[in-house]
C-alpha positions, 0 to 999 in steps of 0.5 A: 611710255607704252610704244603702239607700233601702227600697222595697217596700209592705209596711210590715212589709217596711221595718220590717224591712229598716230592723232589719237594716241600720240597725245594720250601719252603713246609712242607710236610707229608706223608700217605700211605692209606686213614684212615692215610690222614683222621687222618693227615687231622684232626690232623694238626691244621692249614692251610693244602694243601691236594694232595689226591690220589683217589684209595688208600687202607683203604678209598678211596680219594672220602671218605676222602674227604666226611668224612673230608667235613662232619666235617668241614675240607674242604676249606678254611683251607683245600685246596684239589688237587685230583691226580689220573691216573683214572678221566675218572673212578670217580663216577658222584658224586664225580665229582660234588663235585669236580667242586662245591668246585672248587677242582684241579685235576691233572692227573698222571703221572705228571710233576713237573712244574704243580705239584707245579703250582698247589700247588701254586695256591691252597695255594695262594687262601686258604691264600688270604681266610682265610685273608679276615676279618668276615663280622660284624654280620657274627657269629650271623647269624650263 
């Protein structure tokens, strides 16, 4: 079962989202600030699907990414969706990051038909990656 961890402060956000995923098959967790999804991010010990509010208060989407991705917690077995109703807002580099991890984007407000598309796809690419085999001599390389 895909774990999604919900991280937005809005609770009628996660309510929600929980709604729409918890009957396709997901299991989801909730935070309600950033310190809490960067303590779920680096608790759940495998794969884990993220759909991470931007503007949230304790650390913004933008800092759990960078410190999650500064400790190795990025894609493959974090897959990271960004909701936010602020895009035309986010600092460049935060928008550069985006694009060279190939990080989803989905703008509120949104519509369930997309929410779980997206969900979909950004679990079915994190499995179809964490499935591909170490290349031999990939370890000692590192």
């Amino acid at each position: 079962m895909t774990q999604v961890l919900v991280a937005d402060d809005s609770a009628t956000v996660r309510h929600m989202l929980r709604s729409w995923l918890e009957p396709e098959g997901y299991e989801v967790l909730e935070a309600a600030d950033g310190v809490a999804a960067l303590e779920q991010v680096r608790a759940v010990p495998g794969p884990l699907v993220v759909l991470l509010d931007y503007q949230m208060p304790g650390l913004t989407g933008f800092e759990v990414l960078r410190a999650a991705l500064a400790e190795e917690l990025g894609p493959p077995r974090r897959g990271y969706v960004i909701i936010s109703s602020m895009q035309s807002d986010f600092p460049p580099e935060f928008n550069d990051q985006l694009r060279r991890l190939a990080i989803q984007m989905l703008p509120k407000p949104f519509e369930r038909e997309p929410l779980l598309a997206v969900t979909a796809f950004v679990a079915a690419r994190q499995a179809a990656a964490l499935a591909v085999p170490a290349l031999p001599g990939a370890a000692d390389e590192a």
